[in-house]
C-alpha positions as CSV (number, residue, x, y, z in Angstrom):
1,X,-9.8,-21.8,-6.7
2,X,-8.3,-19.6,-3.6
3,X,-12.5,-19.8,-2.5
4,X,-12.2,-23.1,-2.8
5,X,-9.0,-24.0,-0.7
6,X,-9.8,-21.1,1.7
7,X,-13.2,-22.5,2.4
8,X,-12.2,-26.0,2.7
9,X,-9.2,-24.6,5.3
10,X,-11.9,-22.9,7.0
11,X,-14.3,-25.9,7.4
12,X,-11.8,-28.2,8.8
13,X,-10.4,-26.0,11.4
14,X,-13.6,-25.7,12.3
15,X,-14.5,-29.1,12.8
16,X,-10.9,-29.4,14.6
17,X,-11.7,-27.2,16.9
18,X,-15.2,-28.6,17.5
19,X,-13.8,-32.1,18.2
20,X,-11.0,-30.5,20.7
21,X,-14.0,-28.6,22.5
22,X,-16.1,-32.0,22.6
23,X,-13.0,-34.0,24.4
24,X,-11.7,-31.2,26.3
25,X,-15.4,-30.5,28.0
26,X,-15.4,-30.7,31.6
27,X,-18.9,-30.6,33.6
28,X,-17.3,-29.9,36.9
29,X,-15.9,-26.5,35.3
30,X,-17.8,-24.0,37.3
31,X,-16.9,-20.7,35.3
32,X,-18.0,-20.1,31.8
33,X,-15.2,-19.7,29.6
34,X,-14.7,-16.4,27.1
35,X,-15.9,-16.8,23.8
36,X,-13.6,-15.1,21.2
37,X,-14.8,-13.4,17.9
38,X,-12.2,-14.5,15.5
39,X,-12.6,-12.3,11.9
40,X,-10.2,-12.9,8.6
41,X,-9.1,-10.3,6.9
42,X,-8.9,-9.6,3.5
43,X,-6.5,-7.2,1.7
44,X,-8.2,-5.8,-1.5
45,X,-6.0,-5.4,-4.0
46,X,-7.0,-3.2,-7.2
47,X,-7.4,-5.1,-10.2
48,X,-5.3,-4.4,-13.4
49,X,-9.0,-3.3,-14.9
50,X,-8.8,-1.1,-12.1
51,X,-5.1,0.3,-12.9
52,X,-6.3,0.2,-16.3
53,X,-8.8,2.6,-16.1
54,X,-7.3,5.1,-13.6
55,X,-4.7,5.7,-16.0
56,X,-7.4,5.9,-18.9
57,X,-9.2,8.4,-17.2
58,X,-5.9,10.4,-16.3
59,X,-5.1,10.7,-19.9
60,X,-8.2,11.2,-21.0
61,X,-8.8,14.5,-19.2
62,X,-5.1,15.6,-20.2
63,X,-6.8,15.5,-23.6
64,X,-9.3,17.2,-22.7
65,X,-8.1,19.9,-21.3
66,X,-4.8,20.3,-22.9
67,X,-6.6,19.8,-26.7
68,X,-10.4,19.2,-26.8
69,X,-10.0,22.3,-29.1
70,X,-7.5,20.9,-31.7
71,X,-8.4,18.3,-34.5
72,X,-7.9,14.4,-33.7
73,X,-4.4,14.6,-34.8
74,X,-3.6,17.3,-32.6
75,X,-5.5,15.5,-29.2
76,X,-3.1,12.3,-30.4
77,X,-0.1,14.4,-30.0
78,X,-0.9,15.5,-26.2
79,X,-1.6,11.7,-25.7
80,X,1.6,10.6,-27.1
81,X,3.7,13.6,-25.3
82,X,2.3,11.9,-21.8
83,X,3.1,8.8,-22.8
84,X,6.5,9.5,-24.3
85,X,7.1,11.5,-20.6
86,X,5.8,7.7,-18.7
87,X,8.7,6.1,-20.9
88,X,11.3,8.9,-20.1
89,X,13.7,8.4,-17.0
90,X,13.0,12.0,-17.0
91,X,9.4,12.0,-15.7
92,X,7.1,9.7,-13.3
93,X,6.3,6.3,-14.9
94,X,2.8,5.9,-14.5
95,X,0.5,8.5,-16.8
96,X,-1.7,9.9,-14.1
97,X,1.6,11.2,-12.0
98,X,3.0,12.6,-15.0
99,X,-0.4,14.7,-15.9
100,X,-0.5,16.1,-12.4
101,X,3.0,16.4,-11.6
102,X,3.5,20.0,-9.9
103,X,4.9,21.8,-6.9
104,X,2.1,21.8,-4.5
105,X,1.1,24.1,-1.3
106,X,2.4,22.7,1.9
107,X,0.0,24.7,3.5
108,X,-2.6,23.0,2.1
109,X,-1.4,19.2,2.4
110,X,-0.7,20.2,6.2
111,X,-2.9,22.1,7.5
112,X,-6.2,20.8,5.3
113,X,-4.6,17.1,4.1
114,X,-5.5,18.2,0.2
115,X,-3.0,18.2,-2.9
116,X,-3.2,21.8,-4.5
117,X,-0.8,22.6,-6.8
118,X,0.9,25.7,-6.8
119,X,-0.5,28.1,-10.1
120,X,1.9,28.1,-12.9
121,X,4.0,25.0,-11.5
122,X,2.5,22.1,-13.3
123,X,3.6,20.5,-16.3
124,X,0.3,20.5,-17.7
125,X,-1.1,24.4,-17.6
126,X,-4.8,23.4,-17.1
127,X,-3.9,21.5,-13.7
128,X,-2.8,24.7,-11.8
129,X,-4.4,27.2,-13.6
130,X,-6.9,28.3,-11.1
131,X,-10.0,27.5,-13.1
132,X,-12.3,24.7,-12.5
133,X,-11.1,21.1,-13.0
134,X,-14.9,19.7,-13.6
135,X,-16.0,17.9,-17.0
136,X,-18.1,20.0,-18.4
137,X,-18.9,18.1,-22.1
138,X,-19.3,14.2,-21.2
139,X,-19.8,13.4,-24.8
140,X,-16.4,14.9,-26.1
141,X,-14.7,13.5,-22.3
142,X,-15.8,9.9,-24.0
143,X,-14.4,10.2,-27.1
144,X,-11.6,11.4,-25.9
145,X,-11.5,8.3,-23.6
146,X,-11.6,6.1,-26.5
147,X,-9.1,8.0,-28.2
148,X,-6.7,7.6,-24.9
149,X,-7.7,3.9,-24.2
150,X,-6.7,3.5,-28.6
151,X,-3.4,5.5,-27.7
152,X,-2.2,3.6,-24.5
153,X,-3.1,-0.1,-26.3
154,X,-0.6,0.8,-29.2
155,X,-3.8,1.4,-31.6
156,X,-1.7,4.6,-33.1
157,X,1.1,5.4,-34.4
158,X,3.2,8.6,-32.4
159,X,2.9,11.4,-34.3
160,X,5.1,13.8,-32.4
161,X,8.7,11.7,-33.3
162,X,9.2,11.0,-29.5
163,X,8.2,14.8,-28.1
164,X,8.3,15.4,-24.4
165,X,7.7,19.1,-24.6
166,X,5.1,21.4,-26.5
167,X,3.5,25.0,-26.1
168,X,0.8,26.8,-28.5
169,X,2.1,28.8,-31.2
170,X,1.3,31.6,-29.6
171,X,3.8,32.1,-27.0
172,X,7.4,31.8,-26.7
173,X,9.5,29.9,-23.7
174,X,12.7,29.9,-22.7
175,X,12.4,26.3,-22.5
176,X,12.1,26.0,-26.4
177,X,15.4,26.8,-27.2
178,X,16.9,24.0,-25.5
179,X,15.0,21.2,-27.8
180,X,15.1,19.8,-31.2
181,X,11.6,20.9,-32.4
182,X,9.8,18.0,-34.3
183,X,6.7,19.0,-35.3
184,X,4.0,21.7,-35.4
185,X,0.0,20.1,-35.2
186,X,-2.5,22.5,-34.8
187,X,-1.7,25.0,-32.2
188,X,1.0,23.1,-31.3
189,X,4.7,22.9,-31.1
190,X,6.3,19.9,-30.0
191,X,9.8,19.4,-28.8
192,X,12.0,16.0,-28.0
């Protein structure tokens, strides 16, 4: 419909502007006049597909590398902690700034324009823990995107009881004793 209307607007000021160049011809005008390029621009805006399937991907490779490890339950969990963090006033509210939230170098962002996050300040340990960030297994990265594109559509139900927080059972934070544990799933603790 905008097509439409923009190309009908187009076609009539052109034919305007014809007919005012047809009256307002002059043969005794000695000097040619200027022609001027005139261009439209168009502001492209992302799609909500688009939106859609950035955030996908973002929570997808949180899986991925927080739980590709951990049995389906356990990936749901790390989905549903991002999420629950996107609804907290608490954290950013969109998923992909909430899996790379982190302090990150100014030297970096200044001197080579790049986002690096400084090691050991992310919320998510895989993000800044020096290692490669790369895909490495595009069949589990898949399912895994199915399992986040099930999770963000309300396909699941949250089985963390509302956690923000979790660590593997192997170590011990500060940070733990200052939340109401809910639930252990796999190598996980989780904590709201």
């Amino acid at each position: 419909m905008y097509i439409v209307e923009d190309t009908l607007a187009m076609l009539f000021a052109v034919l305007f502007l014809s007919a005012v160049s047809m009256f307002a011809y002059n043969e005794s005008d000695e000097e040619p006049i200027d022609v001027v390029e005139v261009t439209q621009t168009v502001e492209i805006i992302p799609s909500w597909y688009d939106f859609a399937h950035e955030e996908t991907e973002c929570l997808a490779t949180n899986i991925y590398f927080e739980a590709r490890g951990e049995s389906y339950e356990g990936q749901k969990a790390v989905a549903f902690v991002t999420l629950n963090r996107v609804d907290s006033n608490k954290f950013p509210n969109d998923i992909c700034s909430v899996v790379y939230q982190a302090k990150h170098s100014e030297w970096w962002a200044e001197h080579k324009d790049r986002l690096v996050p400084i090691r050991n300040q992310c919320q998510f340990s895989w993000y800044c823990d020096g290692k490669s960030d790369r895909i490495r297994n595009s069949s589990d990265y898949q399912r895994l995107y199915t399992l986040a594109a099930e999770v963000i559509t309300g396909r699941h139900e949250d089985n963390t009881d509302g956690a923000l927080w979790y660590h593997a059972n192997y170590v011990n934070p500060d940070w733990r004793l200052t939340y109401a544990k809910t639930v252990d799933i796999d190598d996980h603790i989780f904590y709201k």
